[in-house]
N, C-alpha and C positions, 0 to 999 in steps of 0.2 A: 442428559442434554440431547442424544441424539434420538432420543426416542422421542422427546417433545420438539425436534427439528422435521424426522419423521412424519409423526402428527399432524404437524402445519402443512406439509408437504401434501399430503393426503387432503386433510381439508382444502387445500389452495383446489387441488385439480380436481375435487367434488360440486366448489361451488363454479370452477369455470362449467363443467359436465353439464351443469343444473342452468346455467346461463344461455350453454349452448342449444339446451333444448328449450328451454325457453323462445327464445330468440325463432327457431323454428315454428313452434305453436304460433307465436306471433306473426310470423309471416302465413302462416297457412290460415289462419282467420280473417286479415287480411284481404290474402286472394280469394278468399271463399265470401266475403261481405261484398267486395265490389265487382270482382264478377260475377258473381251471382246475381248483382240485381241487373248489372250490364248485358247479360244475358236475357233474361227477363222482357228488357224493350228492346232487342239488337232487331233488326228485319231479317235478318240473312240464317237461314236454318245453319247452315257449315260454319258460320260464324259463331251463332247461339251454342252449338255442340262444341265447338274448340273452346269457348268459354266456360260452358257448365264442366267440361273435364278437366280443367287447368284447376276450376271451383271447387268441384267435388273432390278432385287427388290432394289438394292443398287442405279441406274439413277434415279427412279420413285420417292423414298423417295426423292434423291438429288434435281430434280428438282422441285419436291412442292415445298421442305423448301425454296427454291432458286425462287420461286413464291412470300413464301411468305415475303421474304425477302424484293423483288420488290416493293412489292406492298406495303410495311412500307414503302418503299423510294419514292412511288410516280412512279415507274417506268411501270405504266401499261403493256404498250407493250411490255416489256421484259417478265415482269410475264406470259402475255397471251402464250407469246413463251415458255417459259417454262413449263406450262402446258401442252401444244400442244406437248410439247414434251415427256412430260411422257405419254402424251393417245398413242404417237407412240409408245414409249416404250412398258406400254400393251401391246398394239393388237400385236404385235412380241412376247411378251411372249408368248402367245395362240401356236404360232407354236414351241417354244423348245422341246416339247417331243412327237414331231409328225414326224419325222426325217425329214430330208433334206430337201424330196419333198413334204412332209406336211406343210412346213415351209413357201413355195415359196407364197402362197395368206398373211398369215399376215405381212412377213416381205415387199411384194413391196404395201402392204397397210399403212406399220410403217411406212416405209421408206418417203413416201409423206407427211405423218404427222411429221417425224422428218425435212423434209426438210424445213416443211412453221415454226416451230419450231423455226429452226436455224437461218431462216433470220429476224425473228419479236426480237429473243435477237441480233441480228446482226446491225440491219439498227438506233437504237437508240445509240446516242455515250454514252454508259454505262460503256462498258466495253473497256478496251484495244485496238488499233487499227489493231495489230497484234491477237487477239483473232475474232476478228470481221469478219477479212480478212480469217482467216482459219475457219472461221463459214459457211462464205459465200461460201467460196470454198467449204465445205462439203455440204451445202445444196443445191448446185449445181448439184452435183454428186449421190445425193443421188435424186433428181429430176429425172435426167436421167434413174435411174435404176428403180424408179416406174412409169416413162412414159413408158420405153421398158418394162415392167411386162406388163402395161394397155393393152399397143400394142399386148400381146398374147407370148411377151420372157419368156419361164419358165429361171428366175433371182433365183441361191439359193443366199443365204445367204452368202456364202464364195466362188460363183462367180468372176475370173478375168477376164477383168482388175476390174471390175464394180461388185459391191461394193466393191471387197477386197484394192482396194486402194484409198478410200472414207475414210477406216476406220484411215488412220494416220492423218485426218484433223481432223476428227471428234476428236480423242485422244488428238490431239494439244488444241480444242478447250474446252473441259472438263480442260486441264494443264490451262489454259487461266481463266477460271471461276473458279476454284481451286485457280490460284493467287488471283485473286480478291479477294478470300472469307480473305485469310488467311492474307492479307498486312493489313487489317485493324487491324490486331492484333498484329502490331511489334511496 
């Protein structure tokens, strides 16, 4: 009896653990969906930086936990993309409070690291097919804009068409891993 009281003990404080990180990832997707695009049209450079850093700290934490999620599940290749996608995250942080044209070498160097990111949680059917589809689409796009950087295009950050309209897949696809995290809990 008191081994199966034990038991329950342990599971109880495993699924709160698993709640709590949850709960985290959700928020950090969150801040990273709507600042991010808030950043995107703000006017004010110190304003755009305080936003893209609040953004990018709130992805990076996100997609560890969301690594190590994976990787309790067995789900290597998603994890490995999620990683990959937080080191793109970084190396873009580096340029927030370097302005505009500061910003142009680490975001079309994120940008290739968020793309190979996007299609390694993409290509394993983990998540959603509708999440996957808009993964892939972003990571498409976000392709192009660090091949045309490689090529010698000064690409900023809030560049049209390219990246500014990368970012509502990318948004979709954070909603998409956002659902995921959170159905497990209804």
């Amino acid at each position: 009896m008191s081994t199966e009281i034990s038991s329950l003990r342990q599971d109880l404080r495993d699924a709160v653990a698993w709640r709590r990180m949850d709960i985290v990832i959700e928020v950090g997707l969150v801040l990273g969906a709507v600042l991010g695009m808030v950043g995107t049209v703000v006017a004010s450079t110190n304003m755009r930086a305080l936003l893209w850093t609040i953004d990018g700290t709130g992805l990076i934490v996100a997609t560890c936990l969301l690594a190590i999620r994976a990787l309790r599940h067995g789900d290597d290749c998603v994890a490995a993309g999620f990683l990959v996608y937080a080191l793109g995250e970084a190396v873009m942080s580096i340029g927030n409070t370097a302005g505009m044209h500061g910003s142009i070498a680490p975001f079309q160097a994120g940008a290739a690291l968020w793309a190979t990111g996007l299609v390694l949680t993409a290509v394993p059917k983990v998540f959603a097919r509708a999440t996957r589809l808009t993964s892939l689409v972003a990571a498409v796009l976000f392709a192009i804009v660090s091949v045309r950087g490689a090529l010698g295009q000064e690409i900023l950050p809030t560049s049209r068409p390219l990246p500014f309209f990368a970012y509502p897949f990318l948004v979709l696809t954070f909603a998409g891993w956002f659902w995921h995290v959170a159905r497990r809990h209804r």
